[in-house]
C-alpha positions as CSV (number, residue, x, y, z in Angstrom):
1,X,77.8,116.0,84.7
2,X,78.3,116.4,88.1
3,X,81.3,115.2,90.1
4,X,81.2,114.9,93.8
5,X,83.9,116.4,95.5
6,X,84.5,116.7,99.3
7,X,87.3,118.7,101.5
8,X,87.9,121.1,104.0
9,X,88.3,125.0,103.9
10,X,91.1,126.5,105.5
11,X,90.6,130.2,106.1
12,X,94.5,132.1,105.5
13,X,95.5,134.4,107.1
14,X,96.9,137.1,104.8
15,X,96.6,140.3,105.2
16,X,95.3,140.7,101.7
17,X,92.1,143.2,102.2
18,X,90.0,140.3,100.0
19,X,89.1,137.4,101.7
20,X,90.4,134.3,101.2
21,X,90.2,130.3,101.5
22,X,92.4,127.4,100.8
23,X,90.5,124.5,99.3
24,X,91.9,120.5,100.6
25,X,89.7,118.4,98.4
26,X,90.3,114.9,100.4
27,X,87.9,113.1,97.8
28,X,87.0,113.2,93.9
29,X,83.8,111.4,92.5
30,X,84.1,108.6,95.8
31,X,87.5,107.7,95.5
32,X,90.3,109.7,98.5
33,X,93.1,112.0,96.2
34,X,96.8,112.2,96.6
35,X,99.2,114.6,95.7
36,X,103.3,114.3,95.1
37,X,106.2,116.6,96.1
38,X,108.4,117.4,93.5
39,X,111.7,119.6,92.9
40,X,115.2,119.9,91.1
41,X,117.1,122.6,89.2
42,X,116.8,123.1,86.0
43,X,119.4,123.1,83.4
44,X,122.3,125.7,82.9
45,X,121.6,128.3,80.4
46,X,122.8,131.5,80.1
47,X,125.6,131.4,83.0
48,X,123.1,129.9,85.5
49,X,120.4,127.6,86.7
50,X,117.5,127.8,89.4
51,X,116.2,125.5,91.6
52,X,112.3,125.0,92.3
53,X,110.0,122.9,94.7
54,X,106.3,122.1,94.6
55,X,103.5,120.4,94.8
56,X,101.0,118.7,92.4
57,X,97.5,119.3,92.3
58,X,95.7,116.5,93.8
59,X,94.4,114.0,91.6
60,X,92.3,110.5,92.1
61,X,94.2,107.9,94.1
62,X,93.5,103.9,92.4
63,X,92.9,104.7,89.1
64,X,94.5,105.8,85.8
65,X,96.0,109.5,86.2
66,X,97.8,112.7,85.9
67,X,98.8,115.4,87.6
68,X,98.6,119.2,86.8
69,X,101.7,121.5,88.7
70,X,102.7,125.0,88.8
71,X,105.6,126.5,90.6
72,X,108.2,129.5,90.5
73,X,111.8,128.9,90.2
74,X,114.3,130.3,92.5
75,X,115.6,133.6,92.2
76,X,119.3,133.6,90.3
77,X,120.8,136.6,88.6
78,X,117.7,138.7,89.3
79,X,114.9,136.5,88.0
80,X,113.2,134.1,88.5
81,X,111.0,131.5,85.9
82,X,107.8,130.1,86.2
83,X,107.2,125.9,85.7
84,X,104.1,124.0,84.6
85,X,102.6,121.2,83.3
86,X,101.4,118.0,83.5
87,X,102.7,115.0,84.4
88,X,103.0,111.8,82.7
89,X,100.8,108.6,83.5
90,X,101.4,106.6,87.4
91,X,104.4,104.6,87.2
92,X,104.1,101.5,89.8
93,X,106.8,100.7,92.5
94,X,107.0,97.4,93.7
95,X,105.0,98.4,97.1
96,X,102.3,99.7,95.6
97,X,103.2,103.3,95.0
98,X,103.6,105.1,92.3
99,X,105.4,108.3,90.3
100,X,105.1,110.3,88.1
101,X,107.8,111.8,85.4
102,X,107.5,115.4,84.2
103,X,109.7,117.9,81.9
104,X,109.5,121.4,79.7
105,X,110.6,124.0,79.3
106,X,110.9,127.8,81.9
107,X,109.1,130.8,81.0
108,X,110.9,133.5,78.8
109,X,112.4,135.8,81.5
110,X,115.9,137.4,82.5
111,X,117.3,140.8,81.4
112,X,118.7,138.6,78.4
113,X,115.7,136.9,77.4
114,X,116.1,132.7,77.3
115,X,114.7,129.8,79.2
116,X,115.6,126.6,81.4
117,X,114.8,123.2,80.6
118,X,113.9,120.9,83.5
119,X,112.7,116.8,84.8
120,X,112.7,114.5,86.6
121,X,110.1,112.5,88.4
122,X,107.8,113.1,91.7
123,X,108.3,111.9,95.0
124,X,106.0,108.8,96.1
């Protein structure tokens, strides 16, 4: 089955010796796609915590959805953890927006091994 998909290219500018592209799909199958902001600091394990930032991947706007995310946490007593998921289902505001909630668990990582647990919900 074939989906239509539209976007734009952005060529980056690294200085990577392989060429690159950054892909901004701005529609899936008809319908324009949105993505969320999200961050927060995961819990306190092992004499620390980290804090990370990101973005979703974009998903369809108007219907039934999730969102797939990746990020890296901060760096904090020489390591850092990597995040990812999927979100749960929209949750409605009263304007018309809409959220997301997410959660897991870190990557094993740190000179003693352990992980971070982590939450909370996207930005609008």
């Amino acid at each position: 089955m074939d989906i239509p998909v539209s976007g734009f290219m952005y060529a980056s500018d690294d200085s990577d010796p392989m060429h690159s592209h950054r892909l901004y799909i701005t529609s899936w199958d008809g319908r324009p796609v949105h993505a969320h902001g999200f961050s927060g600091i995961t819990s306190f394990d092992d004499g620390h915590s980290h804090q990370y930032a990101g973005q979703t991947e974009p998903a369809p706007t108007g219907v039934p959805h999730t969102h797939r995310y990746f990020t890296f946490t901060s760096v904090d007593d020489r390591h850092r953890h990597q995040i990812q998921g999927v979100t749960g289902p929209a949750i409605p505001y009263g304007n018309g927006g809409h959220y997301h909630e997410f959660n897991g668990f870190t990557t094993v990582e740190g000179s003693r091994p352990h992980r971070h647990h982590y939450g909370g919900s996207t930005g609008l």
